[in-house]
N, C-alpha and C positions, 0 to 999 in steps of 0.2 A: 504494500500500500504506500502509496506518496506521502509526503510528510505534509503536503499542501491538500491532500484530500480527506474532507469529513468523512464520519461512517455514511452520515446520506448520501454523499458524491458514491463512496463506494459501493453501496447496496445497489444503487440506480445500475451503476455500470455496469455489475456483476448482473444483475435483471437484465438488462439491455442485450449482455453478450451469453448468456446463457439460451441453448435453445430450447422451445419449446413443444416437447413430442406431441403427436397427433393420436390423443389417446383412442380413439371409435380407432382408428387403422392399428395402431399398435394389438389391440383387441381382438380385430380383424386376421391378421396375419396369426397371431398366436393360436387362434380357434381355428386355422386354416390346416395348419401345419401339427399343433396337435391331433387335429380331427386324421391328418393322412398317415401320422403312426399309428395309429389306434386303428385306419383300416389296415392300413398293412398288419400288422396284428392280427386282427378279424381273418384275414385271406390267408394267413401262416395254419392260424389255427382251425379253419374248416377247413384247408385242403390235408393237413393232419387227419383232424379226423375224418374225411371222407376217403383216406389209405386203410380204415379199420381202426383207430386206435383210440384207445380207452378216453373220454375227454380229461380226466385228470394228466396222463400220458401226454397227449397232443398240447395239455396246455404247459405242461413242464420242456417240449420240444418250441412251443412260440414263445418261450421266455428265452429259452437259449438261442435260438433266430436272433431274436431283435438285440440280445448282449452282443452276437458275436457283430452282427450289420452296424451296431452302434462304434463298438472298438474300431472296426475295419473303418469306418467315415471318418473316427476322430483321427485315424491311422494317417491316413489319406486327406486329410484337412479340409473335409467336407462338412462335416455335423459342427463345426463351430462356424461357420458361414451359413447353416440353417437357422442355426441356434442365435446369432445374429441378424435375419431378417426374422422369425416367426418368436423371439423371445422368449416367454416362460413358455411357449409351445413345446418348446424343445426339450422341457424340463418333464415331460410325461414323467413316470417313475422308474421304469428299468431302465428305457435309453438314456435317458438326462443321467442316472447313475453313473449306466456305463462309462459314460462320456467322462464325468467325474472323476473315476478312478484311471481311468486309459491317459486323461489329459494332461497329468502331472507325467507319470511315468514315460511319454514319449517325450515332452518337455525338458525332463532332465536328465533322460538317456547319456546324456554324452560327458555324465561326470560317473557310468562306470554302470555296473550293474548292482553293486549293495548300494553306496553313498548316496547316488542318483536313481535309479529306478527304487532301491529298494527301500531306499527313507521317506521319498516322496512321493510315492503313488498313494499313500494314503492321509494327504496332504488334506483333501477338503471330502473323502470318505471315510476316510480312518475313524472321527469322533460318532458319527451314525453308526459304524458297525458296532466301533468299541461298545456305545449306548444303549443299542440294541440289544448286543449279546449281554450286556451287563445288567439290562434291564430283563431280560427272558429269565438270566439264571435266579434271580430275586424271587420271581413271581415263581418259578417254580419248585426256588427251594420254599415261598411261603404257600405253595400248593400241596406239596410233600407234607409238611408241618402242618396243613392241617386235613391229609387224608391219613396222620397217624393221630389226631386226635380225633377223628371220627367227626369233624364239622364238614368236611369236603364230599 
């Protein structure tokens, strides 16, 4: 900040040059692009199960689909240029994951395979799993606890 500019001066400017997003499109694109992973999705999972396969099965083979097609995009620096026009669209819940963890470890590839891939791929997944897993074992050990006290 200049020493000759008030906070008013300041806030105007910063107002003035900051831009401002087109929320109805922003909206627009995210429900676009959401809406085309979630079919793709849909068409993993019925041509699964229209091969025979059990729906619990076909649905554990269209979650592995769209981990692997997520990795491969961020691999190939395609899903963060999605993820950048369709915004939180991109952030569905397995692919936006994927993407998550794939995106540190290609990112810091090149300081080695432990220091680099292996410190930082779980850079902005690591505290979700940790959480998760830490949160499941709790519940289960206070589910154990009380199917031996006979409340469960």
């Amino acid at each position: 900040m200049n020493s000759g500019m008030t906070k008013e001066t300041y806030k105007d400017y910063v107002k003035q040059k900051t831009p401002m997003p087109n929320l109805a499109a922003n909206m627009a694109k995210a429900f676009v692009l959401g809406g085309a992973i979630c079919v793709i999705g849909q068409a993993i999972l019925n041509y699964c199960k229209s091969t025979g396969m059990k729906e619990d099965i076909a649905g554990s083979w269209t979650s592995m689909i769209l981990i692997l097609l997520s990795v491969l995009l961020t691999g190939f620096n395609v899903y963060p240029k999605f993820a950048q026009w369709g915004g939180a669209g991109a952030l569905v819940p397995i692919t936006g994951f994927a993407n998550s963890v794939a995106a540190p470890a290609i990112e810091y590839k090149k300081e080695g395979q432990v220091f680099g891939i292996g410190c930082k791929i779980f850079t902005i997944a690591g505290p979700v799993i940790l959480y998760g897993i830490f949160t499941s074992w709790v519940l289960g050990f206070l589910y154990w606890i009380g199917k031996m006290m006979g409340v469960v």
